[in-house]
N, C-alpha and C positions, 0 to 999 in steps of 0.2 A: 330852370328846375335845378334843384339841389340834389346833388346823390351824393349816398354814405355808401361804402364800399366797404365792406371786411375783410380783409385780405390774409390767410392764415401763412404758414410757414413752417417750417420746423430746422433748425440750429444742428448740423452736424454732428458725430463724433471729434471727426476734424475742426471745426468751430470749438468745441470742447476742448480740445488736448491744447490748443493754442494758450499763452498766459493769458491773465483777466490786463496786462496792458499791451498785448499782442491784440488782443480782440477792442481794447480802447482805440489803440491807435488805428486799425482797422476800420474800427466804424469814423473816426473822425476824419482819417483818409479821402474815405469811400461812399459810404453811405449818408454822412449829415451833409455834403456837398451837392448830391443828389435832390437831396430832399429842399434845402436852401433854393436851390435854381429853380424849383417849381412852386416856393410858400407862398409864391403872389396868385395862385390858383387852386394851389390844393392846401387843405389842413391834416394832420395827422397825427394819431395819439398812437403808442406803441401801448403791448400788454404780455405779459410773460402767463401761460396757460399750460404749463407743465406739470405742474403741482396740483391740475383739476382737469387734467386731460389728455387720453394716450393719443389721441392720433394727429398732435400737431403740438409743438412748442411755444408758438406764440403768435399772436395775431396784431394788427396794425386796422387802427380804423378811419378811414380817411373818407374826406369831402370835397365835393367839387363841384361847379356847374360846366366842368368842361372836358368831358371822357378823352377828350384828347390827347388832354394832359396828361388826364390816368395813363391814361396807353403809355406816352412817350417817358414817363416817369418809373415805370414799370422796365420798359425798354433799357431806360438808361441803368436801371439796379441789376439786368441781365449781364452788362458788358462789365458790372463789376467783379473784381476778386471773388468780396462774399456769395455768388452766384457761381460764376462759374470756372473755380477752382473748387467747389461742393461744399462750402461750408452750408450753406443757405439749399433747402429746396422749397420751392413754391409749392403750395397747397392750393385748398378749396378757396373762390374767390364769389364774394354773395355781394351782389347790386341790388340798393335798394332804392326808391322817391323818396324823400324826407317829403311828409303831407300832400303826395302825389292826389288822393283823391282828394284835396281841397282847390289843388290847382282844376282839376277836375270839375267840379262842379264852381268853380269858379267863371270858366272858360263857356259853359255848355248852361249855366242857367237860362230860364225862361228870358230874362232880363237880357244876357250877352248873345244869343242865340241867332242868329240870321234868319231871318222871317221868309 
């Protein structure tokens, strides 16, 4: 199965006050490295939601068939700077099946069904 994960977040003051190539190098450091060691299992599109949303800065929307990875990927962005030195706090985090109920009734028709 395929899952799409939304993973929100919101960008510090401290994230803020840094230059825009303080925060470059920052994410080239730290974060696209992360993300790299897990692109043979996860994909992931970033999205900036500040400008259309108070209670979080920006979300990341990512896919995978192997929550493991989520987990250990998640794990490895906690031991970073942008975590936790504060620039980054985690937010609201929404799992969902990409066409779970087709796998569904894929699995469970009359046809696949154990007699």
């Amino acid at each position: 199965m395929k899952y799409g994960i939304v993973l929100t977040y919101t960008l510090t003051p401290r994230w803020l006050a840094l230059s825009r190539e303080e925060r470059n190098r920052m994410r080239a450091t730290h974060i696209e490295p992360v993300f790299a060691r897990h692109a043979d299992r996860i994909t992931a599109r970033f999205f900036d939601a500040e400008a259309f949303n108070g209670g979080f800065s920006d979300f990341a929307v990512l896919e995978t068939e192997d929550l493991g990875a989520y987990y250990f990927l998640v794990e490895a962005l906690r031991d970073t700077p942008l975590i936790s030195d504060g620039h980054l706090v985690l937010g609201e985090v929404v799992i969902g099946v990409r066409d779970g109920f087709q796998e569904y009734e894929h699995t469970h028709s009359p046809a696949t069904a154990p007699a």
